[in-house]
C-alpha positions as CSV (number, residue, x, y, z in Angstrom):
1,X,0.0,0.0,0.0
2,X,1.2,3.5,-0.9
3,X,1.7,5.8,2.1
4,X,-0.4,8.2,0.7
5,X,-3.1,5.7,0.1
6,X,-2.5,4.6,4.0
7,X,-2.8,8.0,5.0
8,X,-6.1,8.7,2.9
9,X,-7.7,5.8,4.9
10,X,-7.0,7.0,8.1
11,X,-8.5,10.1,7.6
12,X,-11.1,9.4,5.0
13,X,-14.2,8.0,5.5
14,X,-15.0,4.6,4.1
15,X,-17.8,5.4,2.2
16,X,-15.6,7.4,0.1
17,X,-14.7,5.4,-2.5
18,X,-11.7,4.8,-4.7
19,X,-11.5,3.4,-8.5
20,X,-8.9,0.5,-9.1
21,X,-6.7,-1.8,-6.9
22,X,-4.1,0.7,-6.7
23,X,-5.4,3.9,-6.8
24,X,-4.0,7.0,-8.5
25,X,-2.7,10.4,-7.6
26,X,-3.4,12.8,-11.0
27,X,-1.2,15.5,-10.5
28,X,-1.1,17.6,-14.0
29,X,-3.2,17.9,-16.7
30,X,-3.6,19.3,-20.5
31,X,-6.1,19.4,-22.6
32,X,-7.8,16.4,-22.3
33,X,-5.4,14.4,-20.9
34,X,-3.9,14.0,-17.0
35,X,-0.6,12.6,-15.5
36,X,-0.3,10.7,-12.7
37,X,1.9,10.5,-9.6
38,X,4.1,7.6,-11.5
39,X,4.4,10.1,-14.6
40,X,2.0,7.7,-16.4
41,X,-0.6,9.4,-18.9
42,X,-4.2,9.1,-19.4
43,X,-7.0,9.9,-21.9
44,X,-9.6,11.2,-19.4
45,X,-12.8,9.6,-20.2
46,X,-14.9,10.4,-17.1
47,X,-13.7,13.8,-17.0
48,X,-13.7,13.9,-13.0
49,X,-17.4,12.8,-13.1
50,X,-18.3,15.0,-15.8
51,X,-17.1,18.2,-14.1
52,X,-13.7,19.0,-16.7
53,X,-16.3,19.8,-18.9
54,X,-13.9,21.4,-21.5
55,X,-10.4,19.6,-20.0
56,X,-7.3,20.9,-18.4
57,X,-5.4,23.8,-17.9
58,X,-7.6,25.6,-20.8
59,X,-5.7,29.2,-21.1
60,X,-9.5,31.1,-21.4
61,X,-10.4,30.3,-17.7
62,X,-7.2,29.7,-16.3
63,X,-6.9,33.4,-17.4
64,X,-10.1,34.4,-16.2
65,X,-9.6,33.2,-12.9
66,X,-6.3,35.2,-12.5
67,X,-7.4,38.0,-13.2
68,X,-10.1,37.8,-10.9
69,X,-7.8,36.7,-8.2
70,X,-5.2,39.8,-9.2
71,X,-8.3,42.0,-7.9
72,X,-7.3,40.9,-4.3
73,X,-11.4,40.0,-4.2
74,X,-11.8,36.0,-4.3
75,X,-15.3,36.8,-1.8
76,X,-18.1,39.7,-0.8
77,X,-21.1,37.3,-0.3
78,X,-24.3,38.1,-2.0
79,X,-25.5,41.3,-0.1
80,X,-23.4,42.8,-2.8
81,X,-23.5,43.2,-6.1
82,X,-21.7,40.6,-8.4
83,X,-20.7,41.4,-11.7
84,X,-19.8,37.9,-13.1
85,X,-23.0,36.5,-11.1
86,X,-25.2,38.6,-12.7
87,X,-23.8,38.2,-16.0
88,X,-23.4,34.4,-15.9
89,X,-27.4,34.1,-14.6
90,X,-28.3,36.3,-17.8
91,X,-26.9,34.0,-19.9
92,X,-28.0,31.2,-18.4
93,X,-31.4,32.6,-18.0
94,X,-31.6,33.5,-22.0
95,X,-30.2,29.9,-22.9
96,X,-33.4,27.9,-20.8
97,X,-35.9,28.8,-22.7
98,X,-37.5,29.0,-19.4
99,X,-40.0,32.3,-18.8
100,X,-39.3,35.2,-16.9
101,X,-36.3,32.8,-15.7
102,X,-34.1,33.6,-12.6
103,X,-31.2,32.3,-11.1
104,X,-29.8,30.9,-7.7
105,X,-26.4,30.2,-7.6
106,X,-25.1,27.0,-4.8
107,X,-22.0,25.2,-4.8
108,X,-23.3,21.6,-5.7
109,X,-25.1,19.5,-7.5
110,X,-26.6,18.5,-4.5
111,X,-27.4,22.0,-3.2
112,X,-29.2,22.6,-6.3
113,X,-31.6,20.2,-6.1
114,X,-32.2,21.0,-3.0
115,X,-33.2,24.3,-3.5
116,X,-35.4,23.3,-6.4
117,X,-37.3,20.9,-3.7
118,X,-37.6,24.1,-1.6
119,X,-39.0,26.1,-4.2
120,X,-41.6,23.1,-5.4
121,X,-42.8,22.5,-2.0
122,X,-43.5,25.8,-0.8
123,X,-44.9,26.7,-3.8
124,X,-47.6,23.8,-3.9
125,X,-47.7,23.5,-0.1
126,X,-47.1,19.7,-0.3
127,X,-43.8,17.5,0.9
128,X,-45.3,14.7,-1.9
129,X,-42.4,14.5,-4.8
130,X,-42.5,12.1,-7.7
131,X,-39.0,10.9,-8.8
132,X,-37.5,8.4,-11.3
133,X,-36.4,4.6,-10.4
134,X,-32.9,4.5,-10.6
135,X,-32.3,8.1,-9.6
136,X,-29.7,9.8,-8.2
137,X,-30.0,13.4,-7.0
138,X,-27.5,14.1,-4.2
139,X,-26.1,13.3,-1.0
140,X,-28.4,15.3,1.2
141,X,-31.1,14.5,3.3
142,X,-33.6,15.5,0.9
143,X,-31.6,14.5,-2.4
144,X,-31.6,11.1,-1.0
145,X,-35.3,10.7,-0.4
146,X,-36.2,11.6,-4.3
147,X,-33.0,9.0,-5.3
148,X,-33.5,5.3,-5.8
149,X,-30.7,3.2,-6.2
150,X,-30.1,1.4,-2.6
151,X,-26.7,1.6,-3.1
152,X,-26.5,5.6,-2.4
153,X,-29.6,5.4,-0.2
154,X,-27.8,5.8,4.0
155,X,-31.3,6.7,5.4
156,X,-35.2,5.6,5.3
157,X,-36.2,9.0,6.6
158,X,-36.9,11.9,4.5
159,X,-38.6,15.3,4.8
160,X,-40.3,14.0,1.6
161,X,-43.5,12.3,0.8
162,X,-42.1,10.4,-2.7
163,X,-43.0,7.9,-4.9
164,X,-41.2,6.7,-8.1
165,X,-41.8,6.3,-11.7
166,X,-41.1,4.1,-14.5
167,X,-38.9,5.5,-17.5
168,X,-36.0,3.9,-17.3
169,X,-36.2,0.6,-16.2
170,X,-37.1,-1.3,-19.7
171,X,-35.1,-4.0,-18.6
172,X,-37.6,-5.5,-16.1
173,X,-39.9,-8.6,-17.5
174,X,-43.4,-6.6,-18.1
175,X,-41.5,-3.9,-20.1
176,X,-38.7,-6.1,-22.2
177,X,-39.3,-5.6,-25.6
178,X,-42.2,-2.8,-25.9
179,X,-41.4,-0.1,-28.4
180,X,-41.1,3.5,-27.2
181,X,-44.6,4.3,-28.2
182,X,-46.4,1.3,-26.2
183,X,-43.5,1.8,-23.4
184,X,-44.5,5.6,-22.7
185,X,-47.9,4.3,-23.0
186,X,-47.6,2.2,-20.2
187,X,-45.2,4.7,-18.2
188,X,-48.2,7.2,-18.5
189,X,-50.6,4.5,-17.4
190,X,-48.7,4.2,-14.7
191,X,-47.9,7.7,-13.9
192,X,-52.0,8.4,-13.8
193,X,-52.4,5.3,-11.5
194,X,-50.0,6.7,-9.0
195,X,-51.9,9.8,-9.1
196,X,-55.0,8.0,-8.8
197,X,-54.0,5.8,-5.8
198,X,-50.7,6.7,-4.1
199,X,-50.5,10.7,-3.4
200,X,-53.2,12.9,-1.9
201,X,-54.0,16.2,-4.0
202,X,-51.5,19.0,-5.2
203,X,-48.1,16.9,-5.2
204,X,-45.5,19.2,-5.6
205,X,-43.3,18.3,-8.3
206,X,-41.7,15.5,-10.6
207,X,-38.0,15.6,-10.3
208,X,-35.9,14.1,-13.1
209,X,-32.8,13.2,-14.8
210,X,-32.4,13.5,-18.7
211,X,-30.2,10.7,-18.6
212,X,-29.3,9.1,-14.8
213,X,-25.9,9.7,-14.1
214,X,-25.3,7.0,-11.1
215,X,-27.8,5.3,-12.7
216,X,-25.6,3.9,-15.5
217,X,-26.7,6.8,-18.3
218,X,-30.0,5.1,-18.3
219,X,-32.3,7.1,-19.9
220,X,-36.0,7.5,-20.9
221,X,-37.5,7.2,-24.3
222,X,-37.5,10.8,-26.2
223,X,-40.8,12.3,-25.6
224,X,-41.8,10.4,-22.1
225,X,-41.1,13.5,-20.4
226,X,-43.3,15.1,-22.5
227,X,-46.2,12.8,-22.1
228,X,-45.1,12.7,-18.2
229,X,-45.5,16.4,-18.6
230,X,-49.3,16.7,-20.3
231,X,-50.4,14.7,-16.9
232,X,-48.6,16.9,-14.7
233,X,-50.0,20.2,-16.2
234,X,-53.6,19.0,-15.7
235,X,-53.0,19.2,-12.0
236,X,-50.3,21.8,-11.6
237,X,-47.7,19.4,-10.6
238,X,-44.2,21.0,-11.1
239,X,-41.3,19.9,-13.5
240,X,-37.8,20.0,-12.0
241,X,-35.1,18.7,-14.6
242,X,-31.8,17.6,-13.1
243,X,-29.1,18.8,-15.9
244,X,-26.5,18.2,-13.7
245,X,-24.7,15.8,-15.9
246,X,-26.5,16.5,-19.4
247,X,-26.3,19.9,-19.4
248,X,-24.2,22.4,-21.2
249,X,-24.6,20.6,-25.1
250,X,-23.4,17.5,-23.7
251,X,-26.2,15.2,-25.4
252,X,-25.1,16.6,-28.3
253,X,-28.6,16.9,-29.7
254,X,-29.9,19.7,-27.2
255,X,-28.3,22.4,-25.2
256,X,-30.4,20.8,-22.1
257,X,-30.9,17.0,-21.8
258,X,-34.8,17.4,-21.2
259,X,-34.5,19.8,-24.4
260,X,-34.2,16.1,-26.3
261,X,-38.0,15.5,-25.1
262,X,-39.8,18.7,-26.4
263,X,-39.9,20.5,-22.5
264,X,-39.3,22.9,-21.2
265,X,-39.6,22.5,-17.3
266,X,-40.6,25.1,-14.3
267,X,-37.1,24.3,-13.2
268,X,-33.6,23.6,-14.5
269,X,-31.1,22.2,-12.0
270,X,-27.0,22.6,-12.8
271,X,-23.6,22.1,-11.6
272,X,-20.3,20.0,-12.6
273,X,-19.3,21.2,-15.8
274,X,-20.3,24.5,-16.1
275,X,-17.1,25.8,-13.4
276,X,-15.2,23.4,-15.6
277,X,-13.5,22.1,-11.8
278,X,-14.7,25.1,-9.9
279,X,-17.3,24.5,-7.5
280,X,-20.6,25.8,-9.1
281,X,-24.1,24.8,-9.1
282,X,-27.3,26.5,-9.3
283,X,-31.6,26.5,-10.2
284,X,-32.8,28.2,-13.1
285,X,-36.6,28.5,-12.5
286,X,-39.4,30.7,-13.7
287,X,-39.2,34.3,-11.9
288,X,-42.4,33.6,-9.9
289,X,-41.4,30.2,-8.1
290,X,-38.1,31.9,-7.4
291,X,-39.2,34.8,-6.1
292,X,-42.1,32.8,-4.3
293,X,-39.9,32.6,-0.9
294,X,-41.0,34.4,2.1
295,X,-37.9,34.2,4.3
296,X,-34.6,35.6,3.7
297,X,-31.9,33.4,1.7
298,X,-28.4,33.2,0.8
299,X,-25.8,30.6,-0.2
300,X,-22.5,32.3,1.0
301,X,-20.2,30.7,-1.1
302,X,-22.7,30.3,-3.9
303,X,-22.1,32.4,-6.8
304,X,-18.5,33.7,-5.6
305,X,-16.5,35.4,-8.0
306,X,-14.0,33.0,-8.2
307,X,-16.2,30.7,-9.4
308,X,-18.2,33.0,-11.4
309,X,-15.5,33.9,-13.3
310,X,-14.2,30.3,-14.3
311,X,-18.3,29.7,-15.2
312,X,-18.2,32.5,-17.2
313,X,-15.1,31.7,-19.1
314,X,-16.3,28.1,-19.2
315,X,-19.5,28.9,-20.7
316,X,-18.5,31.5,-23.2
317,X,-16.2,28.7,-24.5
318,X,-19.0,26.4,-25.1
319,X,-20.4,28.3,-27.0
320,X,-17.6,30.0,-29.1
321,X,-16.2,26.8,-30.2
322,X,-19.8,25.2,-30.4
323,X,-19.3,21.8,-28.3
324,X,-22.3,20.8,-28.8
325,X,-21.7,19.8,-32.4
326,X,-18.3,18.4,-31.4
327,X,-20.2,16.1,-28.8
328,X,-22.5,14.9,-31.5
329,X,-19.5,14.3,-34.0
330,X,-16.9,12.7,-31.7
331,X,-19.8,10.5,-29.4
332,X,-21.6,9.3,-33.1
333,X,-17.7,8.0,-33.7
334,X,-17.3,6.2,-30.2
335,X,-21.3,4.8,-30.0
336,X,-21.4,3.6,-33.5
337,X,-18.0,2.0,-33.1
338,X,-18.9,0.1,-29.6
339,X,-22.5,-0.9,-31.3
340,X,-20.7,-2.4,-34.2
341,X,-18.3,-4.1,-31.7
342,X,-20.6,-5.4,-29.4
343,X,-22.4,-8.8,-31.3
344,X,-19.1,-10.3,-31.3
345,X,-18.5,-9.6,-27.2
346,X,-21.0,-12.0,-25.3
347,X,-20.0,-10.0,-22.6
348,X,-21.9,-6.5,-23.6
349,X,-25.1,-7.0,-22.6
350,X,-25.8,-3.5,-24.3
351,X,-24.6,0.2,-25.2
352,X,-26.3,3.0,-25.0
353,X,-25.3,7.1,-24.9
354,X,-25.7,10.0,-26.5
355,X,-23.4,12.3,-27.6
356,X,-20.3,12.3,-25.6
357,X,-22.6,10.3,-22.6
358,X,-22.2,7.0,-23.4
359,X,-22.3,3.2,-21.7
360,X,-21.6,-0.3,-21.9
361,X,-23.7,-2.5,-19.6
362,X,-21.6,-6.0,-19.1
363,X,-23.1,-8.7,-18.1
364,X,-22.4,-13.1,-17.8
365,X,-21.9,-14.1,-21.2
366,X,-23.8,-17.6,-20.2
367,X,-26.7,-15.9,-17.9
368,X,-26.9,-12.9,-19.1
369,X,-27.0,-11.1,-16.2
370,X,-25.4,-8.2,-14.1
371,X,-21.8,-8.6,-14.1
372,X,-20.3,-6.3,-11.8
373,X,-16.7,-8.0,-11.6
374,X,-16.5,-7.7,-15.1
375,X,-16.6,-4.0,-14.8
376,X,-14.1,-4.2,-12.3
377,X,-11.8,-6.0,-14.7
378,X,-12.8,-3.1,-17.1
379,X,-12.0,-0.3,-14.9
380,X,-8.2,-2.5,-14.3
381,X,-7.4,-3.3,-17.7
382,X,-8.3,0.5,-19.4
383,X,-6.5,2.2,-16.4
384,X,-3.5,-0.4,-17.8
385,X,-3.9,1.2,-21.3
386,X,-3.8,4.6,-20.0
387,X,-7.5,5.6,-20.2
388,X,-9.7,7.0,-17.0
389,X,-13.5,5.4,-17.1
390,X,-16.1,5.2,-14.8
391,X,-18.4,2.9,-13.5
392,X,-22.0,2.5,-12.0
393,X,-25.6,1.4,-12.5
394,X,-27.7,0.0,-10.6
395,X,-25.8,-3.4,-10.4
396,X,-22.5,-1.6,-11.0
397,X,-22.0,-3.0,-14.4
398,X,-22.0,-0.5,-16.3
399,X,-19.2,1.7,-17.8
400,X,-20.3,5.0,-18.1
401,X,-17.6,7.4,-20.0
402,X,-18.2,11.1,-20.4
403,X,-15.0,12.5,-22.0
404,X,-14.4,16.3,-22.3
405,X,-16.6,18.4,-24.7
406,X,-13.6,19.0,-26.4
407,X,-12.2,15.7,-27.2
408,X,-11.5,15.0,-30.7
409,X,-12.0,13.0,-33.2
410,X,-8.3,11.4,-33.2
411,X,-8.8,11.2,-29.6
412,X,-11.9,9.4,-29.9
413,X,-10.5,7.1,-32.2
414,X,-8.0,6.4,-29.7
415,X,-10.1,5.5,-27.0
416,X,-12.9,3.7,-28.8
417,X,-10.1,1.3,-30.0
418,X,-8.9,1.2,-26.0
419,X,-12.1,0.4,-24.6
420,X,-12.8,-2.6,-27.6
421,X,-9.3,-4.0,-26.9
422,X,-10.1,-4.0,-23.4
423,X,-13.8,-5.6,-23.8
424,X,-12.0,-8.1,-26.4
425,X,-9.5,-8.9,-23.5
426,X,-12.2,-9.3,-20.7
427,X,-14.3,-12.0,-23.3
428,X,-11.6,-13.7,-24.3
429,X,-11.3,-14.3,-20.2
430,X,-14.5,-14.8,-19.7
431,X,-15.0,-17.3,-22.3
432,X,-12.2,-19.5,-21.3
């Protein structure tokens, strides 16, 4: 054991978990690639869970950031105004489509959402939630009552009344096999059932992700939200879309992931890759939930200009060098190549993505099912090829990669080839 990996569990709690037998200490980075402690390089494909949204050591908000620095002012808190806050919430407000749109600024992912459950609650006067199978919203107490997946679930209390939906669970038996249009049919079924049976009037909100992160980039049909959506609108219920890993062009197809479903929601949550490594997370919502509140509010490190300046520089870049058409380009490359690779791997139980959001579920190439050691084996053998992956789902076995919106096509070459040498390796193991 490394002494640094000895000290790490001594002060670290358990539940903090580290990728690979030996872990790894990145200490540089450029472009979209990372060094480690052993001078060994890697393509980053998980992009420190999706949060290097546009790579390392970019000169635009490196630059930014310096100059804020230079000011001597890294911090006022929001009794103040903020320049970069107020310019980054503009933008952000214009690119929503949301109406009459305002922004809250957090630090997290997990902030975000809860503040969007804040807004949803008060604003209906109801703790009943609806939320996705499969989710994953935060670590919080009230993130972790609208997330199912028992694996990032510590506690049976919530300050939430919830109760989950189908949408991306086509996997299980009554489901297997429906096209989209009879799936969403029975998903809306569903939905009005629950409505019908489970909840008392005026639930508060649905809460959703695009695509499920944790969950393995699981991800609804196109146009279930939408249909989730008519339903909700007959009764008021609120829409709160959790973009914190599909937004920012990442799906390639849509600026926002729930964009990909013909919505717009009441709420927009965000974080990760919009501070491109800076802390930074946030709600868009329309101006009258936001300003619904009766008490006072502040996040004091929410919306600092430190990290106002690297989302501003992060964003701007975005859109200058239009990554959303480089995600399409470079993720079409990587998909199609692992769906033309995968009948000949008994091992890849499926793949599924969009844009530069993409997975491979492995599973027993005799059974069929779950094969979390696999993925394991995965996570060993690219790490040995000098690629960074990820991992999850709700039996940990899928791969879920989410490179830099600024890979390119060379580099997606390159690591396309690395993961199909690596699956080609694993089935060759697995079949002898």
């Amino acid at each position: 054991m490394s002494d640094l990996l000895a000290r790490h569990r001594a002060v670290i709690p358990n539940w903090v978990a580290l990728y690979y037998d030996e872990p790894i200490e990145i200490v540089s980075g450029k472009g979209n690639r990372v060094v480690d402690a052993s001078g060994k390089s890697y393509l980053d494909f998980f992009a420190g869970i999706l949060t290097n949204m546009i790579g390392y050591d970019v000169p635009e908000v490196r630059e930014a950031v310096e100059r804020q620095i230079a000011t001597g002012v890294v911090h006022t808190s929001t009794v103040y105004l903020l320049r970069g806050q107020i310019e980054l919430a503009e933008k952000i407000a214009r690119l929503s489509g949301i109406k009459d749109a305002k922004v809250f600024f957090t630090n997290s992912g997990t902030e975000a959402n809860e503040t969007a459950l804040l807004l949803a609650t008060y604003a209906r006067k109801s703790d009943q939630v609806l939320a996705m199978r499969q989710s994953y919203h935060g670590r919080s107490f009230g993130a972790i009552g609208v997330t199912s997946n028992r694996s990032w679930k510590n506690n049976s209390y919530s300050p939430l009344n919830v109760h989950f939906l189908h949408g991306a669970d086509r996997h299980l038996a009554q489901f297997r096999g429906m096209s989209d249009a009879d799936y969403i049919a029975a998903c809306v079924d569903d939905l009005r059932h629950v409505l019908a049976t489970a909840v008392s009037n005026d639930v508060a909100a649905l809460i959703a992700e695009p695509i499920q992160g944790v969950g393995g980039f699981t991800m609804a049909p196109e146009g279930l939200f939408a249909a989730y959506k008519e339903v909700l609108d007959e009764q008021g219920i609120l829409f709160i879309s959790d973009e914190v890993q599909t937004g920012w062009g990442r799906t390639g197809s849509a600026f926002f992931g729930i964009q990909n479903h013909g919505v717009t929601p009441d709420m927009m949550t965000f974080a990760k890759g919009l501070g491109n490594g800076f802390a930074v997370g946030g709600v868009v919502a329309r101006g009258d939930l936001m300003d619904n509140l009766h008490a006072v509010g502040l996040a004091t490190f929410g919306g600092n200009p430190i990290s106002m300046a690297a989302a501003n520089a992060t964003l701007d870049y975005v859109l200058d060098h239009d990554l959303q058409a480089n995600a399409a380009r470079t993720g079409a490359l990587i998909i199609d190549g692992l769906r033309e690779a995968a009948p000949r791997l008994p091992i890849v139980g499926g793949v599924r993505g969009k844009g530069l959001m993409f997975a491979v579920e492995l599973v027993d190439p005799a059974t069929g099912a779950p094969a979390p050691a696999l993925a394991a084996r995965f996570m060993e053998e690219t790490k040995k090829a000098g690629l960074l992956a990820g991992k999850g789902g709700l039996y940990g076995n899928a791969l879920r990669m989410a490179p830099p919106l600024t890979l390119t096509l060379d580099e997606a070459a390159e690591g396309l080839a690395i993961i199909v040498g690596a699956l080609e390796v694993i089935n060759a193991e697995a079949a002898s």
